[in-house]
N, C-alpha and C positions, 0 to 999 in steps of 0.2 A: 702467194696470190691473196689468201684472205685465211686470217687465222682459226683456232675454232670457238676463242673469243670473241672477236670480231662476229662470227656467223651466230652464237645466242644473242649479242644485242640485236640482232637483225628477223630474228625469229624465239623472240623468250619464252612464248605459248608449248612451245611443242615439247613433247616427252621424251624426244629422241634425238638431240641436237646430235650426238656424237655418229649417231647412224646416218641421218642426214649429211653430215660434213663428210664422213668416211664415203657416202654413195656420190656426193657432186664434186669435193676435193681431195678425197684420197687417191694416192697415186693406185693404178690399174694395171697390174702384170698385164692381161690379157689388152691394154692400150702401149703398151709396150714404155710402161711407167710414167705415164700420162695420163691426168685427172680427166673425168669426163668432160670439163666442163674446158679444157685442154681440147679434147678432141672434136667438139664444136666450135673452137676458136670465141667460146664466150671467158674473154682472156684478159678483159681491159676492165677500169675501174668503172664504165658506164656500161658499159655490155652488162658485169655483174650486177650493179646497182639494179639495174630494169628488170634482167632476170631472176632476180628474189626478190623487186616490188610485185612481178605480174604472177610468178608464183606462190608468193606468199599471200598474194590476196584472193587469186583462185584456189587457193587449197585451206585456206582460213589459218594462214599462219604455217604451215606444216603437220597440220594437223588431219584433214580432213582428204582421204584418195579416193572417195567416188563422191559424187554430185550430191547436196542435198537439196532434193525435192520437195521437202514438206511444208508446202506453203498454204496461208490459211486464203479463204477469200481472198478478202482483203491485199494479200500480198499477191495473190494469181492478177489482179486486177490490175495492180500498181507494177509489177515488175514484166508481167506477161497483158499487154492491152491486147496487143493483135491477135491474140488466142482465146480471152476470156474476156470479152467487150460488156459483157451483163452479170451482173449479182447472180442472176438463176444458175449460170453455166459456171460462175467460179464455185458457186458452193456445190453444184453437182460432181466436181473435181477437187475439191478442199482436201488436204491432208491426204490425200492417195499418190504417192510419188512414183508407182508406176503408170496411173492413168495420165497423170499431170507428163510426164515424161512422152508417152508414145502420142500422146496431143501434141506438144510444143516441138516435137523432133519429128513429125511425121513427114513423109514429103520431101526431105531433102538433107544434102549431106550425104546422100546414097542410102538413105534408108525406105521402109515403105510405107502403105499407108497408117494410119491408126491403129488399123485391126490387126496386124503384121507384128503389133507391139516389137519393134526393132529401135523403135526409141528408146526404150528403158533397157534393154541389153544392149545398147551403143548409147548408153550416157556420160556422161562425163567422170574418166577418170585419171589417176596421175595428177603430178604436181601441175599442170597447167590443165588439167580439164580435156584430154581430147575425146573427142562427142565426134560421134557419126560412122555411120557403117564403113565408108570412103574411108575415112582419117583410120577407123582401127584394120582397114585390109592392107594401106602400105605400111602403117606401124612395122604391124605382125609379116610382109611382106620384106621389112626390111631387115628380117631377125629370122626369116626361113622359118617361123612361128604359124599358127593357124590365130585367124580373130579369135577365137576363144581361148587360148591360151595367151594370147596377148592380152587381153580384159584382164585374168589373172595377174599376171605379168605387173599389170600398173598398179596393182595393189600390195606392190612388195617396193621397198626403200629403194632397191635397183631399180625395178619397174619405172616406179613413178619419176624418178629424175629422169631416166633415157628418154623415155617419154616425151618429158616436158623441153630437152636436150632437142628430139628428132625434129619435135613441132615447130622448133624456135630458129632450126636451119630452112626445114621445109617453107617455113613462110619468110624468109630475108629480114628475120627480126632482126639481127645485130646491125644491117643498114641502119633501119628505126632507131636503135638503142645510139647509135652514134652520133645522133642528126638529136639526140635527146628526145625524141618525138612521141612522151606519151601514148598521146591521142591517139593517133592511126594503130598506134600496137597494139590498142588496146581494141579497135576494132577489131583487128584482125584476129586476135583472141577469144572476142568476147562475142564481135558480133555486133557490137553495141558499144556504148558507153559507161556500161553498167559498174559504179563504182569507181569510177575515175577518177575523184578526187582523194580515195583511199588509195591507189594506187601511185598518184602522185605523191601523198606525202611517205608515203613506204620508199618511194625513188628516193626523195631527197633524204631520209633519212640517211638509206643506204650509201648514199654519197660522203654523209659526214662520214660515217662509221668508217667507210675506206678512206677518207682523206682525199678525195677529191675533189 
């Protein structure tokens, strides 16, 4: 499928390639000697390619399995308008990555309001980021797991691929990846478009690197 050569040009940042390839292409007794990446049918040279551009850019390369929040002003401004419309309210929020969290997640996704702080214990974790009370109750739902030990869960080399594995069946992403169809994935991912022209050129790299 994809060697574990192949998979460092595709991800050189990280400290853990060999953990990485062992969690998304080593064969799985308990898949009954099927890689996981096998057992979502992410199988194809475009399927793969899109699945380590969109996890490689949500998780900062392989690096990074919970969200980071620390955003100055400035960045609450620019990357968050509809939540921080004025200079007074991003700096009243600057560099607090739980207040900035139960703000911009309040409300929705299954979560509650502000004061609930359910935003920052359902933020983004795992190689794809999944964020929200909703998304981590069928995770942990689909693993006979509790949401807290599924939070857990995504912060381990297993965790984080399954994860990003569950979310990428749950939403019809390998349609998208087929159709080569950045754009809408990355909605559906993101929410947005945030970063999509880093994600795109993570695809097409990931393309050469497979030869397709």
């Amino acid at each position: 499928m994809i060697t574990l050569q192949q998979f460092r040009q595709l991800v050189p940042n990280t400290k853990y390639p060999q953990q990485w390839y062992d969690a998304l292409f080593g064969k799985q007794t308990e898949l009954g000697g099927k890689t996981l990446l096998d057992e979502y049918e992410i199988n194809t040279p475009k399927r793969i390619a899109a699945f380590m551009a969109q996890c490689g850019h949500e998780s900062g390369g392989f690096v990074f399995l919970s969200e980071n929040l620390n955003y100055s002003a400035q960045g609450l401004m620019r990357v968050f308008p509809k939540y921080f419309p004025t200079q007074e309210l991003a700096n009243a929020y600057a560099r607090n990555p739980e207040k900035i969290a139960n703000r911009v997640y309040a409300n929705r996704m299954g979560n509650g309001d502000e004061a609930s702080q359910e935003g920052y214990v359902y933020r983004g974790r795992g190689l794809i980021q999944v964020t929200g009370k909703d998304n981590y109750f069928w995770f942990a739902s689909s693993l006979s797991i509790t949401p807290q030990e599924a939070a857990e869960y995504m912060q381990t080399f297993e965790g984080a691929a399954q994860s990003a594995c569950w979310y990428w069946e749950n939403t019809s992403l390998n349609k998208l990846a087929d159709a080569g169809d950045i754009l809408t994935m990355t909605k559906r991912i993101n929410g947005g478009t945030i970063g999509l022209e880093d994600r795109k050129k993570h695809y097409e790299h990931a393309l050469h690197v497979l030869g397709a």
